[in-house]
C-alpha positions, 0 to 999 in steps of 0.5 A: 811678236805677240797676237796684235791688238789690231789688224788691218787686212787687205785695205781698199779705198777709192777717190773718183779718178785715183785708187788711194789703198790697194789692198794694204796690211797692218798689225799694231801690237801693244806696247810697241811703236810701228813706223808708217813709212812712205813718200808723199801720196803713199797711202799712210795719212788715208790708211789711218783716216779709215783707222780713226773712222774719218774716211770709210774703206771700200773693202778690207777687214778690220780686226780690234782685239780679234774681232772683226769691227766697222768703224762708223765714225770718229766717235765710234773710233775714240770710242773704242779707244783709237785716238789721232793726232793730225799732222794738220792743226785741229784747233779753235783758236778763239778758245783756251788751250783747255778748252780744246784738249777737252773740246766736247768732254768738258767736265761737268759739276751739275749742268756746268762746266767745272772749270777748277778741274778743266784747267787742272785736269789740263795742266797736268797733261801740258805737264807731262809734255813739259809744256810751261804755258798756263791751261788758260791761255788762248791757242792763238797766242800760241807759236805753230810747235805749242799748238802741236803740243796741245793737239798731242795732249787732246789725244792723251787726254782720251786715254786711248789703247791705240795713238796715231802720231801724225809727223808729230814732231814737224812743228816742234823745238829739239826740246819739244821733241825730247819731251814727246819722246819721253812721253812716248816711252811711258805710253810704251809702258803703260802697254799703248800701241802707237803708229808713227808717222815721220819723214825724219828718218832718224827719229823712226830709229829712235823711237820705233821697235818695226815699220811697215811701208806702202807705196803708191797705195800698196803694202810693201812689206814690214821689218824690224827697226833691228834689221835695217838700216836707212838705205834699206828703209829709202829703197824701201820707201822709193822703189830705188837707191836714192844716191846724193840726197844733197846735190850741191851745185856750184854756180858762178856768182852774180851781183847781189840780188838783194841786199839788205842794211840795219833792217829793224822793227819788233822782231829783228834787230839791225841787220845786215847781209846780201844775197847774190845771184846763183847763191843760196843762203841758208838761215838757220837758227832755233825757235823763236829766231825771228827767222821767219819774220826777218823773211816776211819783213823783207817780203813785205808781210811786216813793216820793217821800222828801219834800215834799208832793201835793195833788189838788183841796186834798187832800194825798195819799200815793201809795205805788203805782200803784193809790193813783195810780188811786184819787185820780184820777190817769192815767198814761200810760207812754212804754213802751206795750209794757213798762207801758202794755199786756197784748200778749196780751189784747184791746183791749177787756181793755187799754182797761177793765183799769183801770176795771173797777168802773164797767162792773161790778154785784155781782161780775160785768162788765156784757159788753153795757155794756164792749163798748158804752163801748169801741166808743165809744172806738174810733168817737171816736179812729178805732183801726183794727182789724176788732173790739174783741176783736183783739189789742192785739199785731196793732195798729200801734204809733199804734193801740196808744197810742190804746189805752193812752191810752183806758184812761187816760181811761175811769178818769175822772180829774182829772190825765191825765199823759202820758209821750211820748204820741206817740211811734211815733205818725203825723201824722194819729194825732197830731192825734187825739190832741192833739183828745183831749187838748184834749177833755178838758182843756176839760173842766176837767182838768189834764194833764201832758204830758212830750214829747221834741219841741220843736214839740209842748211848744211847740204843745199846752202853756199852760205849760212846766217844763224839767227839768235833773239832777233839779231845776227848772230853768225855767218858761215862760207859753207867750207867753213860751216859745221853742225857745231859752229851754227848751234853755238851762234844759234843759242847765243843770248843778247847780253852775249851779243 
């Protein structure tokens, strides 16, 4: 390849009680993609932290265009045409999707704003992401895949030489992903350098020209896209050859835990199914299915308006979440940071805020007995943090939702559902958590598990319903399930129905 455009060399970064970077390398070159590659806690979101100026390195060299820089600061990095797009959401709901692209650079007519060229200047980069939705509308009102889309046209809109894509497409519908792969390639020809970060391992093969890999906070080397394969990409990753990504384990079936009759309200119309206990029922479908909140009705963060739930026979009326955690029910929401977690509390608040009353006497939390329970949890699903007393906003995002997912079991329940449980997540925390999803389902539990990824619904799950418009729209015996069956259903419209 040609000289770099950007040079990291020797990266140290320290956090009181854990070295983050150890002495980590990078080269960027224009014109190409570079996968940053690695497991949760890795490195790769501190690395381009430091690249983007938000944290400071503790040692290391930095080389922009030959010369040696320090980065100072955000500004001092978009200044010198480094732009990120954060793989958590940046965004100031109250404001329009303009507002935020061009928060702070707002176009000026005299002491003004020039609103005219604000939204136009806005629709032409929502344009080219093939984003429909008007500059003016309020980010609120957004679904969680168009605020994504918005956080990528803030970093387009600064026009930077180097664009940091931080699992970019975790939020986004396949055609979202098109869009962003097309305006990848343009970004490619226009000689931009870009850092992508994926745990969706194909996409690196579809997108990206080399990667380079850390692990555990060291540099492990860096390929061609041409010269490997996604074995040698996981062993790369892992330290290990990852064997049986989906184990399946088959459990005898018990009673229906829950079952659930002509459930209706504003999101979901007049369903019907069950789930039994050593069963997993994935539920799939596309983006707007009413997955999500056909789950948060049966957990009772929506009013259903109609039909009936039973758990274990016994009809039950969940009116909010605490009903949902009084009969038994854990849910695990797809938006960790958002629902699922108290960023400024610890991992030993977030994994017993929940369940408080079983490490309790009169009045009074048994310290010695929390610690102990949460330590177990940490040992048995391998969260890598220095103590259980870190913050849960110092984790990496897979380490987070091993968390929001121990929270959930330490509750006892009988029916765990799972909204996305591995989104953000790494291939080998993934396979920690699908060992600690058949751990509990062979214990005669019940889970649902909604997923966006097809391999996943069609590895883990023993049935399958597929959600369309808010009604249901298929169901599947896994022997009976393919990639082709449950899209079919997926994009069925009502007046098919």
């Amino acid at each position: 390849m040609k000289t770099p455009i950007l040079k990291m060399e020797h990266i140290v970064k320290e956090f009181p009680g854990v070295k983050a970077l150890d002495g980590v390398n990078l080269e960027l070159y224009e014109g190409k993609v570079m996968a940053l590659m690695g497991e949760n806690g890795a490195g790769k979101s501190t690395l381009m932290k430091i690249l983007s100026g938000v944290y400071k390195k503790n040692s290391g060299k930095i080389y922009y265009r030959g010369i040696e820089e320090d980065i100072k600061g955000p500004k001092d990095a978009a200044d010198k045409g480094i732009a990120i797009i954060h793989q958590e959401l940046n965004l100031l709901k109250d404001l329009s999707i303009a507002e935020n692209i061009f928060l702070g650079r707002e176009p000026k007519k005299g002491f003004r704003i020039d609103f005219d060229k604000l939204y136009a200047d806005s629709d032409k980069l929502l344009k080219k992401l093939n984003v429909a939705t008007s500059s003016k509308e309020l980010v609120e009102n957004l679904s969680v895949g168009e605020q994504q889309m918005v956080e990528i046209a803030k970093a387009l809109s600064l026009d930077a030489k180097i664009i940091i894509m931080d699992e970019p497409t975790d939020a986004l519908t396949d055609k979202e992903c098109k869009s962003l792969f097309k305006v990848i390639n343009e970004l490619k020809s226009e000689g931009k350098a870009i850092v992508y970060i994926s745990h969706r391992l194909r996409e690196i093969f579809e997108v990206c020209e080399y990667l380079t890999v850390l692990r555990d906070g060291k540099y492990v080397g860096s390929e061609t896209i041409a010269n490997i394969d996604e074995d040698k990409m996981i062993e790369m990753m892992v330290g290990r050859k990852l064997t049986d990504q989906f184990p399946r384990l088959e459990v005898k079936k018990k009673e229906a835990v829950l079952k659930v009759e002509n459930l209706s309200n504003k999101y979901v119309e007049d369903i019907s199914f069950e789930v039994k206990g050593g069963e997993i029922l994935g539920i799939s479908g596309l983006m707007g299915a009413g997955r999500t909140e056909l789950a948060k009705t049966i957990y009772g963060h929506l009013r259903k308006n109609s039909g009936s739930i039973y758990i274990n026979g016994k009809q039950i009326n969940n009116k909010t979440s605490q009903d949902g955690l009084k009969n038994r029910i854990a849910y695990v929401s797809e938006d960790r940071k958002g629902e699922g977690l108290i960023l400024d509390l610890s991992i030993k608040e977030n994994m017993t805020i929940s369940s408080l009353d079983r490490v309790s006497s009169i009045f009074k939390i048994n310290k010695n007995k929390e610690t102990k329970r949460v330590k177990e949890y940490i040992d048995r699903i391998n969260i890598k943090t220095p103590s259980e007393n870190q913050l849960i906003r110092n984790l990496s995002g897979g380490n987070q939702q091993k968390v929001a997912i121990a929270k959930a079991l330490m509750t006892h329940p009988e029916l765990l559902i799972l909204d996305e449980p591995t989104r953000g997540v790494d291939v080998g925390a993934k396979k920690e958590i699908y060992d600690l999803i058949n751990d509990f389902k062979s214990q005669g539990k019940a889970v649902i598990m909604i997923s966006s990824e097809m391999p996943e619904i069609l590895g883990l799950s023993d049935r399958i319903l597929v959600l369309s418009q808010g009604r249901l729209t298929g169901e599947f015996d896994i022997k009976d399930a393919s990639q082709e069956a449950i899209l079919k259903c997926a994009v069925e419209t009502k007046e098919a129905i």
